[in-house]
PyMOL CGO cylinders between C-alpha atoms (Angstrom):
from pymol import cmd
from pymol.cgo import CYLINDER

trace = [
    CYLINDER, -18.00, 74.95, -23.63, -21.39, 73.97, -21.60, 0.3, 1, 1, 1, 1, 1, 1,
    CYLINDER, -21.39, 73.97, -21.60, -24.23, 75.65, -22.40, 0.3, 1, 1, 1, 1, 1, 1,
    CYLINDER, -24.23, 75.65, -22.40, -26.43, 76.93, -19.33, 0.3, 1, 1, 1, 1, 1, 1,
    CYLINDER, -26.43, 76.93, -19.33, -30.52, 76.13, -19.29, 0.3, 1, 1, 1, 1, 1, 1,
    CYLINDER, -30.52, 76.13, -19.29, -32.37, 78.06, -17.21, 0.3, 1, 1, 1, 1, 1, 1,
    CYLINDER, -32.37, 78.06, -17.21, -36.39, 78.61, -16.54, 0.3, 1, 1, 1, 1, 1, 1,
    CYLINDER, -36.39, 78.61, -16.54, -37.42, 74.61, -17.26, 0.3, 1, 1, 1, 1, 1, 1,
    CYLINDER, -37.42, 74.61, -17.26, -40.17, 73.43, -16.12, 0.3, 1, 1, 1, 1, 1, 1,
    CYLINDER, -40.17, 73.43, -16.12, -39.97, 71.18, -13.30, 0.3, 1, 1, 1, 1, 1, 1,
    CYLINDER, -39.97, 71.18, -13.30, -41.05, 67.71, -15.27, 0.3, 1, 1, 1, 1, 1, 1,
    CYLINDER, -41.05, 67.71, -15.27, -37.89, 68.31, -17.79, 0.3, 1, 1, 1, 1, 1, 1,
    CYLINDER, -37.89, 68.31, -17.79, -36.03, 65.34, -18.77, 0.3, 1, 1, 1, 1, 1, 1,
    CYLINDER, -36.03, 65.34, -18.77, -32.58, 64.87, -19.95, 0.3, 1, 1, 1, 1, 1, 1,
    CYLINDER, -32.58, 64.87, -19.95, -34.10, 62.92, -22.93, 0.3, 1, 1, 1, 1, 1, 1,
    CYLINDER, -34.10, 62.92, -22.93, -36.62, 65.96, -23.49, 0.3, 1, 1, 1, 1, 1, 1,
    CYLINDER, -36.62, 65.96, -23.49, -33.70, 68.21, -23.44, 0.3, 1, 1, 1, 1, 1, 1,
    CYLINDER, -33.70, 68.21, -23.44, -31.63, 66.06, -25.63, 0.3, 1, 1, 1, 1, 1, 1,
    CYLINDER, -31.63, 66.06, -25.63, -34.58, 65.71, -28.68, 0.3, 1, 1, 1, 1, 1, 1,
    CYLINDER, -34.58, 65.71, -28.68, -34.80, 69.47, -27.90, 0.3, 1, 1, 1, 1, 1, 1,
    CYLINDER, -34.80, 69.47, -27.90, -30.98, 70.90, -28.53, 0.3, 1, 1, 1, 1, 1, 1,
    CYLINDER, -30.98, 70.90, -28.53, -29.84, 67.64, -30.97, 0.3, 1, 1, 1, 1, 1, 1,
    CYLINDER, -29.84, 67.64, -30.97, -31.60, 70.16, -33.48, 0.3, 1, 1, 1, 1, 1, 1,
    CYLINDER, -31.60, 70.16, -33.48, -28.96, 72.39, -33.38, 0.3, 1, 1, 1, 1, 1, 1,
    CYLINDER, -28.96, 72.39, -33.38, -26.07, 69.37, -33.32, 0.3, 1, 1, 1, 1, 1, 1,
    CYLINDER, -26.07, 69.37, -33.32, -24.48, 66.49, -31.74, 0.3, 1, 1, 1, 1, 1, 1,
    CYLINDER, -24.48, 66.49, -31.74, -25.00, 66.59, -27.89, 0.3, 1, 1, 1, 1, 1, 1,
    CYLINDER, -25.00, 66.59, -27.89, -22.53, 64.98, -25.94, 0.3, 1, 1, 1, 1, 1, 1,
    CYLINDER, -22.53, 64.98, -25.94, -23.80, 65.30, -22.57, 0.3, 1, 1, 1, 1, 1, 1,
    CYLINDER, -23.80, 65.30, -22.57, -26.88, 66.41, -20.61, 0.3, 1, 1, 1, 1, 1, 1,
    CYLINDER, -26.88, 66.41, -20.61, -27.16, 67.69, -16.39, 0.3, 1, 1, 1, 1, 1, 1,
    CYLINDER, -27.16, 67.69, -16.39, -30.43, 68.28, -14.97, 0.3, 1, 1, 1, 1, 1, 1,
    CYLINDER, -30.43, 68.28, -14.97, -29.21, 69.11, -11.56, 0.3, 1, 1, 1, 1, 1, 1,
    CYLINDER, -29.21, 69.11, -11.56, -31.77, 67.64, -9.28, 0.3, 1, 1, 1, 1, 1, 1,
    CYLINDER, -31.77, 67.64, -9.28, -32.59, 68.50, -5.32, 0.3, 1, 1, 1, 1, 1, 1,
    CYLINDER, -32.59, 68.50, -5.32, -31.48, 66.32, -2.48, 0.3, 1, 1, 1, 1, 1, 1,
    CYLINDER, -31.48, 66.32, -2.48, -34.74, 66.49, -0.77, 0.3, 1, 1, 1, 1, 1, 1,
    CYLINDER, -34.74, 66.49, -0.77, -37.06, 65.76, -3.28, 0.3, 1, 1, 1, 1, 1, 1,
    CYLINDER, -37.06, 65.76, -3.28, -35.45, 64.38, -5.91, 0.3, 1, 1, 1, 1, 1, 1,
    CYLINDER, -35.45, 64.38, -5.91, -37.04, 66.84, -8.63, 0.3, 1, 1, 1, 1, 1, 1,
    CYLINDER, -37.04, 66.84, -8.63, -35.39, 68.81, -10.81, 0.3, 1, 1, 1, 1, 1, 1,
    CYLINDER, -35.39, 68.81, -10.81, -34.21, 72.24, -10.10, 0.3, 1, 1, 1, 1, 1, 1,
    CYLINDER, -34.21, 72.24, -10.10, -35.30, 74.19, -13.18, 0.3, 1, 1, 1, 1, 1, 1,
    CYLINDER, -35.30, 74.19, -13.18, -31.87, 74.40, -14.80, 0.3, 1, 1, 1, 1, 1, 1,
    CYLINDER, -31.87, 74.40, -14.80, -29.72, 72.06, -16.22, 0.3, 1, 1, 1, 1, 1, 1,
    CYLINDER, -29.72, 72.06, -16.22, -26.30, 71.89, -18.33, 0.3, 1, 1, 1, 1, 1, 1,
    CYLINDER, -26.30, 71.89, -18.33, -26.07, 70.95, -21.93, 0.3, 1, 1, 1, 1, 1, 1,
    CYLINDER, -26.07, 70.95, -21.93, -22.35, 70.13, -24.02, 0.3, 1, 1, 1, 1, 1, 1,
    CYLINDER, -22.35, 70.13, -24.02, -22.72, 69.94, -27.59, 0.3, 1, 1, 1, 1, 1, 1,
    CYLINDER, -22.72, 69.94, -27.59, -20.10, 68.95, -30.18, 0.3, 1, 1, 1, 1, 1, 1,
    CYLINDER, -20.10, 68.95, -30.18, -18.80, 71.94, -31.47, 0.3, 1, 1, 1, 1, 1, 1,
    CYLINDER, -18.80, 71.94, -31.47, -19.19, 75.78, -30.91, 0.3, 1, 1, 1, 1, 1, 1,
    CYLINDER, -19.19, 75.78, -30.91, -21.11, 76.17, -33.82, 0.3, 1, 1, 1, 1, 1, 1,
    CYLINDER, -21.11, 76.17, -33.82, -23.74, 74.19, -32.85, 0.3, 1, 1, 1, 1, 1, 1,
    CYLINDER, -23.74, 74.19, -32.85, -23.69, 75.59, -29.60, 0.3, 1, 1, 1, 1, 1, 1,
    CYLINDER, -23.69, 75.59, -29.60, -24.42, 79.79, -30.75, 0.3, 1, 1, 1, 1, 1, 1,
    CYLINDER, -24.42, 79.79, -30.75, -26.98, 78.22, -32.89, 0.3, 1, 1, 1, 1, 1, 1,
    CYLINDER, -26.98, 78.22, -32.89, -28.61, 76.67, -30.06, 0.3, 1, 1, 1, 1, 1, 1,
    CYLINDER, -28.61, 76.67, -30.06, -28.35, 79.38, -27.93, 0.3, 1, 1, 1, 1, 1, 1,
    CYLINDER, -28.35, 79.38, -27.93, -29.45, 82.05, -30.95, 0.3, 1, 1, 1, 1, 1, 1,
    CYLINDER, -29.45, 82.05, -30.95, -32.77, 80.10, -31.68, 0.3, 1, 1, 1, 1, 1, 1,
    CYLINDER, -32.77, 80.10, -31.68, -33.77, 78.63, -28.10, 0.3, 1, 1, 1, 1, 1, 1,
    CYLINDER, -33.77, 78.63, -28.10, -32.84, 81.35, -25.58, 0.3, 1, 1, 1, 1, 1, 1,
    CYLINDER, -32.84, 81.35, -25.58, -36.07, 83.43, -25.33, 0.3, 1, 1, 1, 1, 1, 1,
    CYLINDER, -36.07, 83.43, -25.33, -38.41, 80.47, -26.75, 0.3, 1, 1, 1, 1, 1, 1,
    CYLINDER, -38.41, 80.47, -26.75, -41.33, 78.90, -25.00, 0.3, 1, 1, 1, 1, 1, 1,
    CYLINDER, -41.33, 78.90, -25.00, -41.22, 75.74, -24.21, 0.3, 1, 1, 1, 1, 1, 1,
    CYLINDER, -41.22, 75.74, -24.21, -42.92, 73.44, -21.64, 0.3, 1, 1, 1, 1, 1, 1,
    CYLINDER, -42.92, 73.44, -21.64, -44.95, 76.71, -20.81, 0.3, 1, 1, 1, 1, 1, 1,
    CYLINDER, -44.95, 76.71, -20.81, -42.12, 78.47, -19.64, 0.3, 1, 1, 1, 1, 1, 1,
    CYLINDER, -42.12, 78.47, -19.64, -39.37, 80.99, -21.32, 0.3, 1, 1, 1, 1, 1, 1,
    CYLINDER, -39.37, 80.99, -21.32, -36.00, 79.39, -21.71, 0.3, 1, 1, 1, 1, 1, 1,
    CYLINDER, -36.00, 79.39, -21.71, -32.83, 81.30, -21.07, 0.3, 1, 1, 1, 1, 1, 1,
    CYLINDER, -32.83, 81.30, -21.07, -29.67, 79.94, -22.97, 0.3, 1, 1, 1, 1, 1, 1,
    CYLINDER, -29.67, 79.94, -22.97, -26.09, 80.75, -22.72, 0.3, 1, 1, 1, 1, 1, 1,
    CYLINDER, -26.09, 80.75, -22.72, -22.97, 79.93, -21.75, 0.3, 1, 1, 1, 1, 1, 1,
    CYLINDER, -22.97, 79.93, -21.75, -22.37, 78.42, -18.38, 0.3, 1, 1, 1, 1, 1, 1,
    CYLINDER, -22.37, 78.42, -18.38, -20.19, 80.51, -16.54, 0.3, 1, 1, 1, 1, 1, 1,
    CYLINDER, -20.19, 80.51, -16.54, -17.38, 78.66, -14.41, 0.3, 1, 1, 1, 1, 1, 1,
    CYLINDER, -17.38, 78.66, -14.41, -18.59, 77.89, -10.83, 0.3, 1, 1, 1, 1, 1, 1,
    CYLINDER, -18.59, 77.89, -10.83, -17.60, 80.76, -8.40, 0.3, 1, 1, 1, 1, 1, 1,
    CYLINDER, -17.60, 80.76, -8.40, -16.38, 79.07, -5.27, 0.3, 1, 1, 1, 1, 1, 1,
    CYLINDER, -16.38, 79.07, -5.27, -15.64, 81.97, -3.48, 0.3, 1, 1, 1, 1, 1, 1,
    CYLINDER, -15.64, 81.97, -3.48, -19.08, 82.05, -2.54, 0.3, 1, 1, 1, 1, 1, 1,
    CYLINDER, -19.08, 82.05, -2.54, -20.54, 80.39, 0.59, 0.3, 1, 1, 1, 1, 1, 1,
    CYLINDER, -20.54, 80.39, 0.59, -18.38, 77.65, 2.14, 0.3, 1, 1, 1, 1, 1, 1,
    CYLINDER, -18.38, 77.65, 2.14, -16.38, 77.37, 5.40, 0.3, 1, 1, 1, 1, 1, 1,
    CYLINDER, -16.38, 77.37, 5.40, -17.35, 77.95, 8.76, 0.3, 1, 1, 1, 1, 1, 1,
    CYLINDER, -17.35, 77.95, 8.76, -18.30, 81.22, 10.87, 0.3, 1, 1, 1, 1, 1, 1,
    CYLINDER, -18.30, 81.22, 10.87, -21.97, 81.06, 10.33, 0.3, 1, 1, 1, 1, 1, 1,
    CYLINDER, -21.97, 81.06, 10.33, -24.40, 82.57, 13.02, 0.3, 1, 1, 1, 1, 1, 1,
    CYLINDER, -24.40, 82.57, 13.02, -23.47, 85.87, 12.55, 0.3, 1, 1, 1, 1, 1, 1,
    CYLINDER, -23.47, 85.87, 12.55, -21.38, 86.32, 15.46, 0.3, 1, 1, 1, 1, 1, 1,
    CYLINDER, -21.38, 86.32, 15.46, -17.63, 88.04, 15.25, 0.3, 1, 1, 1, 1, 1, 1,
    CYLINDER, -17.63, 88.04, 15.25, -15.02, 86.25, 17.41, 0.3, 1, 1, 1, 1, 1, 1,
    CYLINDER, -15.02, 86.25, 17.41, -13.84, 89.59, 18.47, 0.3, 1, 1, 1, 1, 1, 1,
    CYLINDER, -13.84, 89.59, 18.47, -17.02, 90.30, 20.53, 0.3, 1, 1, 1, 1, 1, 1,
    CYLINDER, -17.02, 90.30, 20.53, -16.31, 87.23, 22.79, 0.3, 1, 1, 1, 1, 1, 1,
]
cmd.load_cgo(trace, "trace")
């Protein structure tokens, strides 16, 4: 399971994140999702801990805390939803009207 962390501040680091949520257990891997133009991060990120254990105790003490001046949301990263977006058609226009 991945754990989803949402509402960072913008200067978050995958080490600050690490020293954060190593607290709670072994992480095994860290995403801070960063944008193309600018290269800063996006205010989320993705954290994989050991075991599931350590994971609800992560997300029982941190989601809801302040940190870095903002209010952290933690929980489970939901599968991404590709039925969203994608594939051609855009403009708004219906073949049917042409």
């Amino acid at each position: 399971m991945s754990l989803y962390v949402g509402n960072l501040s913008y200067d978050v680091t995958q080490e600050d994140l690490e020293t954060v949520f190593k607290e709670y257990g072994k992480v095994s891997r860290v995403s801070v999702p960063t944008d193309r133009e600018t290269g800063r991060p996006r205010g989320f990120a993705f954290v994989d801990m050991a075991g599931q254990a350590e994971e609800k105790a992560a997300i029982e003490a941190l989601d809801g805390a302040e940190w870095m001046g903002r209010e952290m949301r933690v929980n489970e990263a939901r599968p991404r939803d590709n039925s969203r977006g994608g594939g051609g058609g855009g403009g708004g226009y219906r073949k049917s009207s042409w």
